[in-house]
C-alpha positions in Angstrom: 82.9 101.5 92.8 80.1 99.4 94.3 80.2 95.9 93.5 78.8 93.9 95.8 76.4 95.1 98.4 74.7 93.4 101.9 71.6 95.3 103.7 71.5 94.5 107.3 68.2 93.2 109.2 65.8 95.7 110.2 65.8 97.4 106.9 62.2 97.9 105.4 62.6 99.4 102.4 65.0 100.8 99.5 64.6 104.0 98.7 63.8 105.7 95.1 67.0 105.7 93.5 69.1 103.7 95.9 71.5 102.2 93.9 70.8 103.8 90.5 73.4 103.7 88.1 75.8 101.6 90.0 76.5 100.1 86.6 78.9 97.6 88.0 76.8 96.0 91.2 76.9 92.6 90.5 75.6 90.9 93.9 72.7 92.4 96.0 71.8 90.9 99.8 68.4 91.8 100.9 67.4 91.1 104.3 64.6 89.2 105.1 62.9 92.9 106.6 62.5 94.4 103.2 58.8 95.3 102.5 59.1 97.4 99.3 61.8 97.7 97.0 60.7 101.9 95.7 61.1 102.9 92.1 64.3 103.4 90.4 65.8 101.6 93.2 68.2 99.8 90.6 67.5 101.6 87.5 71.3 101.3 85.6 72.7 98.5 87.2 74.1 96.5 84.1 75.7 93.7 86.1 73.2 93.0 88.1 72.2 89.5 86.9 70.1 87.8 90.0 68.4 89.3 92.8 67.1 87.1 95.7 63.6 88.7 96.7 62.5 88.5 100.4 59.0 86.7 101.2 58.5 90.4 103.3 58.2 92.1 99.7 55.2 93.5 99.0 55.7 96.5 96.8 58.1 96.7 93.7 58.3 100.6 92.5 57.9 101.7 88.6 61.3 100.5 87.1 62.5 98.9 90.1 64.7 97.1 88.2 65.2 99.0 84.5 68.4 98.4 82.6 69.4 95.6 84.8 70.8 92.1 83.6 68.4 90.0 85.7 66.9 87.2 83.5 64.5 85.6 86.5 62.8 86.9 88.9 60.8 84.5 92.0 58.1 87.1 92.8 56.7 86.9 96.3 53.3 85.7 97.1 52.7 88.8 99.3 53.0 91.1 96.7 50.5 93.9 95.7 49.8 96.0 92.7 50.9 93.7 90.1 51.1 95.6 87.1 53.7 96.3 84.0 55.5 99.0 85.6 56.8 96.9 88.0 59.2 95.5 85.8 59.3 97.9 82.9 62.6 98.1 81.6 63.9 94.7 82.1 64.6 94.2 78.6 66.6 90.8 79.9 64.2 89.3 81.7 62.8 85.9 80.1 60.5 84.9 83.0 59.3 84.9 86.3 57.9 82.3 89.2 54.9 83.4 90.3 52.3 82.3 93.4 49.6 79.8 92.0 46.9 82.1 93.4 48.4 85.7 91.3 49.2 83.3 88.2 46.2 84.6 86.3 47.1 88.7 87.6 50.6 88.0 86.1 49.7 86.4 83.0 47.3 89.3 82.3 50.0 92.1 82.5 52.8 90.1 81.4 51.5 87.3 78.9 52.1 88.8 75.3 55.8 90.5 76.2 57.0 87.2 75.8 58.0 86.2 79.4 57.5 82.8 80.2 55.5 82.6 83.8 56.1 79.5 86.0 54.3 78.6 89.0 55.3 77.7 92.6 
């Protein structure tokens, strides 16, 4: 079983479904390459607790991360399409870092789930 995984450079994107249902992937390494992480990409991955995004990221697919046990999430100032399905499913996550200049976009989608929003 996958537990611990490491993406090499060059790598732009994860595919739809990747890694879904690797229930016990506990430790992801993204390159610094990846520009979209694609729906589903980590949908089922319990022990999945923190995830390091790359400043490349600019797209994160419906339910990127659903049923995972990430509780923060630095959001990259580069990305796009902010909207609720983007994290949808994250029923552990209490909050997210955010750009100064998308703090507004953020607040709007995410505001009344309860997710506390802090600024870099």
């Amino acid at each position: 079983m996958l537990k611990h995984c490491e993406l090499e450079e060059g790598l732009a994107f994860i595919g739809e479904g990747a890694f879904t249902n690797c229930s016990v992937l506990s430790e992801v390494k993204l390159p610094d390459t990846i520009t979209a992480i694609n729906a589903e990409a980590f949908w089922g991955c319990m022990e999945l607790e923190s995830l390091e995004l790359p400043e490349s990221l600019v797209v994160i697919g419906e339910k990127a991360f659903y049923d995972t046990a990430i509780k923060s999430l630095k959001l990259p100032s580069g990305i796009t399409g902010i909207s609720f399905e983007m994290l949808d499913g994250m029923s552990e996550l209490e909050s997210i870092e955010v750009p100064e200049s998308k703090a507004d976009s953020y607040k709007d989608q995410f505001g009344e789930l309860g997710i506390e929003i802090k600024v870099y």
